[in-house]
C-alpha atoms as an extended CHARMM CRD file, in Angstrom:
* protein
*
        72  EXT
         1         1  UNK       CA             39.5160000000        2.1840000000       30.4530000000  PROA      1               0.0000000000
         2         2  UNK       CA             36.5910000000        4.0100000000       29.2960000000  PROA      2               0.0000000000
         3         3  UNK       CA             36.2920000000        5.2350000000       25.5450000000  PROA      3               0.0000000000
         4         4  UNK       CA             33.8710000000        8.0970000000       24.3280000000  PROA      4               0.0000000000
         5         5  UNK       CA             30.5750000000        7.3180000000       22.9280000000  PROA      5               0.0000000000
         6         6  UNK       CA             30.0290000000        7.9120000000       19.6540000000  PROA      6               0.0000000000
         7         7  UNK       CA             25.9680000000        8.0390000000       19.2160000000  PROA      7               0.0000000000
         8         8  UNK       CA             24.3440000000       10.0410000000       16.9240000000  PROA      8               0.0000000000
         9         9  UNK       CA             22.6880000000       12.5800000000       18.3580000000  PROA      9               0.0000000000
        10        10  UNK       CA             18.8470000000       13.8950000000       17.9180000000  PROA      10              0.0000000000
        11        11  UNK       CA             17.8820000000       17.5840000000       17.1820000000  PROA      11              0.0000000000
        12        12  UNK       CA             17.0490000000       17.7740000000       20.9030000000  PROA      12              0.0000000000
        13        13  UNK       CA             20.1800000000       16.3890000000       21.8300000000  PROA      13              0.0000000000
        14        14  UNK       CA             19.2260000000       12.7080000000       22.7370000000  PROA      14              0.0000000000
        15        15  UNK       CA             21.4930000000        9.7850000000       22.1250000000  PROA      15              0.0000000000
        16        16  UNK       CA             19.9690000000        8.0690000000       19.0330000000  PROA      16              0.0000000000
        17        17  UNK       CA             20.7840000000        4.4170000000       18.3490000000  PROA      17              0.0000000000
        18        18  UNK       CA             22.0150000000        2.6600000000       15.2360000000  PROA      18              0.0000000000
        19        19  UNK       CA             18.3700000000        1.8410000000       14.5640000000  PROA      19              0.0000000000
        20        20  UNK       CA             17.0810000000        5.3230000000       15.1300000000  PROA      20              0.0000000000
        21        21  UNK       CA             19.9770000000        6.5310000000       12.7780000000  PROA      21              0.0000000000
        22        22  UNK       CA             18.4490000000        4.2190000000       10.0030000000  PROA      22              0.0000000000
        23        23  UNK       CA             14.9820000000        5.2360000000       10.9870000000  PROA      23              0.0000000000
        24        24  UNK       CA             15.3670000000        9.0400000000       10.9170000000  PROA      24              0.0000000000
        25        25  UNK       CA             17.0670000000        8.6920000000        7.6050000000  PROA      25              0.0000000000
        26        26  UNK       CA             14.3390000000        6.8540000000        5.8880000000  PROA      26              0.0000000000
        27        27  UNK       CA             11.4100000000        9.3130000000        7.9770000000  PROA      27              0.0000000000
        28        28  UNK       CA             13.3900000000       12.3190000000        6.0670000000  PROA      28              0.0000000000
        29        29  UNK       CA             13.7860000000       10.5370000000        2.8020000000  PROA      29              0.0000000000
        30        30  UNK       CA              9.7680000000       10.0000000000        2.7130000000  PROA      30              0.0000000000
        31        31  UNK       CA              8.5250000000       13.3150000000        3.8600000000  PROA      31              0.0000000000
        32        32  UNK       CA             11.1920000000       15.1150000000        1.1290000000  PROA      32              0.0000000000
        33        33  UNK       CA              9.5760000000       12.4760000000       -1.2580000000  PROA      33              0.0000000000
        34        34  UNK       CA              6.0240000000       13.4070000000       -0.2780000000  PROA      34              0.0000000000
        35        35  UNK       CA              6.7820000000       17.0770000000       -0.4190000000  PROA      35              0.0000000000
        36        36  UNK       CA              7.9550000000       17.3390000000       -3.9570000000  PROA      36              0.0000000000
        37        37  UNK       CA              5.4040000000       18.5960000000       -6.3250000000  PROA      37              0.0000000000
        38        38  UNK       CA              3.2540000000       16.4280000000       -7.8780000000  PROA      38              0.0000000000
        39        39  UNK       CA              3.2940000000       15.6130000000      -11.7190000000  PROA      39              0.0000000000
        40        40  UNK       CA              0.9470000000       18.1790000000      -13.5710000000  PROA      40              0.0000000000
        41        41  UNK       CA             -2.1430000000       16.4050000000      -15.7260000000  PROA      41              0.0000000000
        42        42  UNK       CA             -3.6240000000       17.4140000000      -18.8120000000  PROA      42              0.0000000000
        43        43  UNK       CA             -0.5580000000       17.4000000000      -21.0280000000  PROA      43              0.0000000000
        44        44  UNK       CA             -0.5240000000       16.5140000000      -24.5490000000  PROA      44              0.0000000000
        45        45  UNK       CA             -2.4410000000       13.3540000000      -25.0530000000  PROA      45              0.0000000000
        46        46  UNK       CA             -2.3190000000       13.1220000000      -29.0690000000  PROA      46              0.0000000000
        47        47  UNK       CA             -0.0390000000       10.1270000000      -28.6810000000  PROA      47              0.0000000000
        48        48  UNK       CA             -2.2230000000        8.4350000000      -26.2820000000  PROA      48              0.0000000000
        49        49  UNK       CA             -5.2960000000        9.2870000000      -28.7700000000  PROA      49              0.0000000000
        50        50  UNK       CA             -3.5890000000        7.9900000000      -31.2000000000  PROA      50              0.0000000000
        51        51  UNK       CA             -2.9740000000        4.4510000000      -29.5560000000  PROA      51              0.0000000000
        52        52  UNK       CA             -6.6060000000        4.7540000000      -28.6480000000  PROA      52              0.0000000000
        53        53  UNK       CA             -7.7200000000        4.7630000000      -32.2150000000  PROA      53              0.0000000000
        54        54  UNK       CA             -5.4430000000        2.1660000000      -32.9460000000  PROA      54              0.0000000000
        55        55  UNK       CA             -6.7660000000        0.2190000000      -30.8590000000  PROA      55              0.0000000000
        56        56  UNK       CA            -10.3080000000        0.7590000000      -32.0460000000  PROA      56              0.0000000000
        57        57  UNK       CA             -9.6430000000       -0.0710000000      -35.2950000000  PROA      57              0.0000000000
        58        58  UNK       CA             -8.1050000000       -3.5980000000      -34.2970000000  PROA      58              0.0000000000
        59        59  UNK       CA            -10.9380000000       -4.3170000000      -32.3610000000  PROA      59              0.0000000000
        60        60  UNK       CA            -13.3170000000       -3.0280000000      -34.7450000000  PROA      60              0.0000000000
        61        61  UNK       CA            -11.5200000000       -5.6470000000      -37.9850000000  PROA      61              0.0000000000
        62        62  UNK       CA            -11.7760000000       -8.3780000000      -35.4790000000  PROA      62              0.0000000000
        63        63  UNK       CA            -15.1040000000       -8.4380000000      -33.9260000000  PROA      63              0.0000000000
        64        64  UNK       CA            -17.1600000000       -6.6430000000      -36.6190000000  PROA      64              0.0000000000
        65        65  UNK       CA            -20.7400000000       -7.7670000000      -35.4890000000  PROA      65              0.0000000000
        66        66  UNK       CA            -19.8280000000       -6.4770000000      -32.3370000000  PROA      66              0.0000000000
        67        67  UNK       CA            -19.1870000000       -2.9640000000      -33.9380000000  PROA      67              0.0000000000
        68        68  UNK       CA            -21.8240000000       -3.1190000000      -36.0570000000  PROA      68              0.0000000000
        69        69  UNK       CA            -24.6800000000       -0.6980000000      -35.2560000000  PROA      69              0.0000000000
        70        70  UNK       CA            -22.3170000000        1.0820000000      -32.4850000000  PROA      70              0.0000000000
        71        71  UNK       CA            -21.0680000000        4.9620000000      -33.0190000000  PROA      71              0.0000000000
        72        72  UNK       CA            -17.8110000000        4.4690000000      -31.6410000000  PROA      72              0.0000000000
């Protein structure tokens, strides 16, 4: 008794293992990943400025001789 195949098929048509299935899938998952725009730089950065200055004055309280003579 012989039963149809049930394969996937490539775009040209090819019988495409279970394995080929899961590779094809992941291939198109990547290259839709790698096609999406990339995130734009040079937003707003007072927030990060702000942690920066923060962080300056911490340093600047607990190492004062190393602050001492230094513009920063």
């Amino acid at each position: 008794m012989s039963t149809k195949g049930t394969a996937a098929k490539s775009a040209s048509g090819a019988a495409m293992s279970k394995y080929d299935v899961e590779v094809e899938a992941r291939l198109q998952a990547l290259e839709a990943k790698a096609s999406a725009p990339a995130p734009v730089a040079g937003g707003d950065t007072s927030e990060l400025e702000a942690k920066l200055d923060t962080l300056i004055g911490i340093l600047k309280s607990s190492f004062p001789q190393e602050f001492k003579n230094k513009d920063i």
